[in-house]
Wavefront OBJ file of the C-alpha trace (Angstrom):
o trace
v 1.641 4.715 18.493
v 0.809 3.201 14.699
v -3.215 3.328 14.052
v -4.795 -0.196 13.718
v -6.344 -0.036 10.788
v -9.607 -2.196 9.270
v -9.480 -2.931 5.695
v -12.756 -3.610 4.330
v -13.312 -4.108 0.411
v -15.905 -4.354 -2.086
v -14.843 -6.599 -4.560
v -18.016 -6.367 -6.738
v -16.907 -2.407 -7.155
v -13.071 -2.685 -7.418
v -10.780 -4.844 -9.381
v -8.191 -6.641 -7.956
v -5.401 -5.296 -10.011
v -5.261 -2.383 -7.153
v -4.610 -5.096 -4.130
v -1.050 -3.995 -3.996
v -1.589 -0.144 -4.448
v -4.117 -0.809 -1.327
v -1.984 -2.268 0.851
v 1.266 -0.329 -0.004
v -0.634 2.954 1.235
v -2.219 1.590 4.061
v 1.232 0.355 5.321
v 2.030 4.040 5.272
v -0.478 4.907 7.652
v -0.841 2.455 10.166
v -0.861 -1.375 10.858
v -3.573 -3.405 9.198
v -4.921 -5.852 11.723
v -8.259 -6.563 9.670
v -7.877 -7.677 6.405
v -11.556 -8.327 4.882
v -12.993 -8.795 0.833
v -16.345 -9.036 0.512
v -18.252 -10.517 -2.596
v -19.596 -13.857 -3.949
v -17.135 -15.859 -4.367
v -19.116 -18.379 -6.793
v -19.417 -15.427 -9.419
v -16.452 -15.930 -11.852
v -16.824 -11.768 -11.818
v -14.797 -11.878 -8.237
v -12.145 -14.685 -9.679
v -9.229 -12.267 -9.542
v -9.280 -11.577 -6.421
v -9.230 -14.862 -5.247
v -5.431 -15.066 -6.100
v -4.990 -11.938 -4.023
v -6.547 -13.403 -0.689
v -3.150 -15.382 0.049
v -0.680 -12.742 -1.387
v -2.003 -9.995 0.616
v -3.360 -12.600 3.912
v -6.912 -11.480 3.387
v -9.795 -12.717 4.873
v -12.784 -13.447 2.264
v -16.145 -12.965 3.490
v -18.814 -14.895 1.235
v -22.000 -13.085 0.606
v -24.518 -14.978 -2.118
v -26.231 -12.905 -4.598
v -30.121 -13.502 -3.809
v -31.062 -11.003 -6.510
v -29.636 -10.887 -9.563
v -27.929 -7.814 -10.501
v -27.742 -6.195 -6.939
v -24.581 -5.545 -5.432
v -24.465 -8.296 -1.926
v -21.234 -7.012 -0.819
v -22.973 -4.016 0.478
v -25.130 -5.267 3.234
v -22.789 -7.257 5.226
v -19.313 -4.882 4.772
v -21.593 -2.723 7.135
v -22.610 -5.402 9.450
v -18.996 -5.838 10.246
v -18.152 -2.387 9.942
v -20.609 -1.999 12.753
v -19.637 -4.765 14.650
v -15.899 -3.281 14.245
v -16.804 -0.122 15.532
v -18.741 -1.325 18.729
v -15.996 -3.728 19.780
v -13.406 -0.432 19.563
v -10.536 -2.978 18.125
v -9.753 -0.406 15.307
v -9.114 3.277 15.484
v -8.763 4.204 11.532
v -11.198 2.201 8.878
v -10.654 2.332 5.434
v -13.388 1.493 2.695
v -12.825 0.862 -0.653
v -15.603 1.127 -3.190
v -16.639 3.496 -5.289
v -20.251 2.906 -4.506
v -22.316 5.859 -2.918
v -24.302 3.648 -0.717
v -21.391 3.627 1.673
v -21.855 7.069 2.232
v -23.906 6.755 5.417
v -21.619 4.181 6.836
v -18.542 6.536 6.802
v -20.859 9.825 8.462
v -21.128 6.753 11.060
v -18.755 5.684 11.873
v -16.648 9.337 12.250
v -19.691 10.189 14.991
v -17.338 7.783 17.098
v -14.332 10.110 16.420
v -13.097 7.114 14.156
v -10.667 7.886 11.015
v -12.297 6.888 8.210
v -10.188 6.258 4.398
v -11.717 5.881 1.228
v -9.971 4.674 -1.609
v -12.080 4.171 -4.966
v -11.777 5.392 -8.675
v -12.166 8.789 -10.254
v -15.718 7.721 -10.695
v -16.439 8.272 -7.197
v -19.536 10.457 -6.657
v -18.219 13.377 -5.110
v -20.899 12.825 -2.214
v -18.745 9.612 -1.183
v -15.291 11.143 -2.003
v -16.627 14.625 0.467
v -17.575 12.298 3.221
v -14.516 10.895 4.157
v -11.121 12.609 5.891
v -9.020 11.209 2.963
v -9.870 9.591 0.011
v -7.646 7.815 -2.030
v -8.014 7.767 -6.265
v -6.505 4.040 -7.116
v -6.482 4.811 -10.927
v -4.893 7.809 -10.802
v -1.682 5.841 -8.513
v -2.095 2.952 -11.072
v -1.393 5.196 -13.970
v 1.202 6.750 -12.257
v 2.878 3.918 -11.787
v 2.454 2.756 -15.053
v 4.016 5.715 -16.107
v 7.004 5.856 -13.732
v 7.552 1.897 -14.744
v 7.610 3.234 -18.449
v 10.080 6.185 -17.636
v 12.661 3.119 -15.645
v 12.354 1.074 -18.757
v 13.339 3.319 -20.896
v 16.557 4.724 -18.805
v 17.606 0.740 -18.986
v 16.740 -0.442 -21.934
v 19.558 -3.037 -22.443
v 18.631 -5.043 -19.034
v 20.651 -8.213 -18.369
v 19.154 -11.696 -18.495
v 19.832 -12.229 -15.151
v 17.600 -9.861 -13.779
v 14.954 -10.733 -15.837
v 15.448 -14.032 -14.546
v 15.341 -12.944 -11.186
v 11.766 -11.084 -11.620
v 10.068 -14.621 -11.920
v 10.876 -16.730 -8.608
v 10.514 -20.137 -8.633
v 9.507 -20.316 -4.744
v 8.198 -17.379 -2.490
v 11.398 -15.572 -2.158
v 10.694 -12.137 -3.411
v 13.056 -10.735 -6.149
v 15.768 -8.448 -4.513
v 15.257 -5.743 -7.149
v 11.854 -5.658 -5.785
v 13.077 -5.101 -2.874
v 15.567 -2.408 -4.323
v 12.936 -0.345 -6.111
v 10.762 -0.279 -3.333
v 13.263 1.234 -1.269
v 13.917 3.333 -3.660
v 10.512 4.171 -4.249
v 9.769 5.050 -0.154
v 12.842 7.110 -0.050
v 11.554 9.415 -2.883
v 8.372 9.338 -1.262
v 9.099 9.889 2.896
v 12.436 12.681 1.020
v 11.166 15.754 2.654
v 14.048 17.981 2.879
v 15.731 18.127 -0.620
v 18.947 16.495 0.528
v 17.933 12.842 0.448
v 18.071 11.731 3.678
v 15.435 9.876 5.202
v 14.545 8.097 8.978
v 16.032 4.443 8.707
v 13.458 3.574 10.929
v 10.927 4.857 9.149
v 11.535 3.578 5.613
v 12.983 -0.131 7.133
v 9.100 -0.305 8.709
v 7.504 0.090 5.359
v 9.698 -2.533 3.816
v 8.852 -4.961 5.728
v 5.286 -4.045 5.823
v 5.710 -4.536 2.188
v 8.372 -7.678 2.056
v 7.537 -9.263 5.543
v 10.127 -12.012 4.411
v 13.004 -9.821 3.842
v 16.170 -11.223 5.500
v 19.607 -10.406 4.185
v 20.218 -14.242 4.346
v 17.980 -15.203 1.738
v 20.240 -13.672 -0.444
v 23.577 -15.012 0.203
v 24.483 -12.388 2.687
v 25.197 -13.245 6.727
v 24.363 -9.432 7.943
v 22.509 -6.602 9.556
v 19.991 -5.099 7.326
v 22.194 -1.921 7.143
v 25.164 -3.802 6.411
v 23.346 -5.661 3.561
v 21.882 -1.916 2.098
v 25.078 -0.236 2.281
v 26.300 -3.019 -0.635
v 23.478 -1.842 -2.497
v 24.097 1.708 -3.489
v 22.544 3.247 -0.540
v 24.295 5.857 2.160
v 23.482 5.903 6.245
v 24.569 8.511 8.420
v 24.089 8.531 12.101
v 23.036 11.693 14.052
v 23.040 10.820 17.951
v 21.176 7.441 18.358
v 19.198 8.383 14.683
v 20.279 6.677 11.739
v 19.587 7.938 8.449
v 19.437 6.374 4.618
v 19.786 7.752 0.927
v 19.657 6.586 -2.047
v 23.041 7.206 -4.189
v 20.752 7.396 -7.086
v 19.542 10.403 -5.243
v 19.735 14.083 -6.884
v 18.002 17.267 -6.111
v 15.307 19.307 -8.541
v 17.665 21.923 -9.260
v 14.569 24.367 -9.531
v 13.957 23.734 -6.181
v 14.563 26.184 -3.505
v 15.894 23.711 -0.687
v 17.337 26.511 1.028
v 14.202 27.077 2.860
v 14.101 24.075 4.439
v 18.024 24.583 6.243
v 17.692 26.194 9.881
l 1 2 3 4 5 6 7 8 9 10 11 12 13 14 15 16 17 18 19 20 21 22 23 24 25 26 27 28 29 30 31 32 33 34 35 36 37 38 39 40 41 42 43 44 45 46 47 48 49 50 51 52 53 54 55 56 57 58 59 60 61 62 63 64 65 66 67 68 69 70 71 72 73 74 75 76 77 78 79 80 81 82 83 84 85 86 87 88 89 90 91 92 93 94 95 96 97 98 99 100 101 102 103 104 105 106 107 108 109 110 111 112 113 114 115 116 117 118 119 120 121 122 123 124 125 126 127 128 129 130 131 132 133 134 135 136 137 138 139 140 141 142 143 144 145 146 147 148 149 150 151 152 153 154 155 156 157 158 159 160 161 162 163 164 165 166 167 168 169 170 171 172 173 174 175 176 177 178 179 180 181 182 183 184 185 186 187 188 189 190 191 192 193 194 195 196 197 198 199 200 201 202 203 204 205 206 207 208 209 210 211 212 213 214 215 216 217 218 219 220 221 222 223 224 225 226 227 228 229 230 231 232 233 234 235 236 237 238 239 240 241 242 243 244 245 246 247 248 249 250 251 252 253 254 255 256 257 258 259 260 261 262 263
């Protein structure tokens, strides 16, 4: 059974350009049935994430700023966090902030044998990062992305005008090389056993976690998911009633030992 997850952020302590990293490795954990940001949302200093709140379907809790210069956010994230805990809707939370004060919250709320994620920067005090079971450094997966994005660019240098066409919708229809990559990009991630293949199951729940829209039929194809993604340079294998998926791209660290993993 997936965890039900709640998703509580502090918007005054963590920039918005880390919505999708957020969400992409919650998705991996569990479902997210509580989606809240917490800030003022008359301070122009919260503006970005006001264009995340429908992208990412999240609920915005206002909190005005009595005193000047003192984080608000604070105070009521722990109300609900409380009020979470006591009406047992949620086994897993997840907390993001970098802000120490939260530290007492998460010794909390794992009293009631709750999972408790932190995700925050490298800034973290370590007294935060030590009281949670896992705790998640969002700058360190930005610039890791940032680097993998620089690595694809410069394999395909010469891309056609028709993908870069494609990378800027005109309605809600995400771009299927999105889609691709992210594939892709689970694959590599859920790979376990040097050979490629991965759980269909498994990486088709991510995907559309991540691209709840997805539908073979939005572009130009009448067909079952696995149909559609055997068109697009990926492999599926079926062992019993288990299907499995690879990426053709696929190929093995040769310094890898991958023997080990074989029965």
């Amino acid at each position: 059974m997936e965890k039900s997850i709640a998703l509580l952020i502090d918007t005054e302590n963590i920039s918005a350009t880390y919505a999708s990293i957020i969400i992409d490795e919650l998705n991996k954990m569990g479902t997210i049935t509580v989606r809240r940001v917490y800030g003022d949302w008359s301070s122009d200093v919260i503006r970005p994430w006001k264009e995340k709140i429908a992208e990412y379907g999240l609920t915005p809790i206002q909190q005005y700023a009595y005193v000047k210069g003192k984080n608000v956010s604070d105070f009521t994230l722990v109300i609900d966090a409380m009020d979470l805990l006591y009406k047992d809707k949620v086994d897993t939370f997840c907390i993001v902030s970098s802000d120490s004060d939260f530290t007492k919250l998460v010794t909390r709320l794992k009293e009631d044998n709750k999972t408790v994620v932190g995700m925050g920067e490298s800034k973290s005090p370590l007294s935060l990062v030590n009281s949670f079971e896992q705790f998640i450094y969002l700058d360190a997966l930005k610039k890791d992305a940032i680097k993998q994005k620089k690595v694809k660019e410069a394999v395909k240098p010469d891309e056609p005008k028709e993908v870069l066409k494609d990378k800027t919708p005109k309605d809600s229809i995400s771009p299927l090389e999105d889609i691709l990559d992210y594939l892709k990009k689970v694959l590599s991630e859920l790979e376990d056993q040097g050979e490629g293949w991965v759980f269909w199951s498994a990486a088709y729940n991510l995907l559309q976690k991540k691209f709840p829209g997805f539908n073979p039929r939005n572009y130009g194809r009448i067909a079952k998911p696995i149909e559609f993604f055997k068109t697009k340079n990926f492999d599926f294998k079926k062992d019993g009633l288990v299907v499995f998926i690879k990426s053709q791209e696929f190929a093995p660290d040769p310094t890898e030992n991958y023997n080990l993993f074989k029965p």
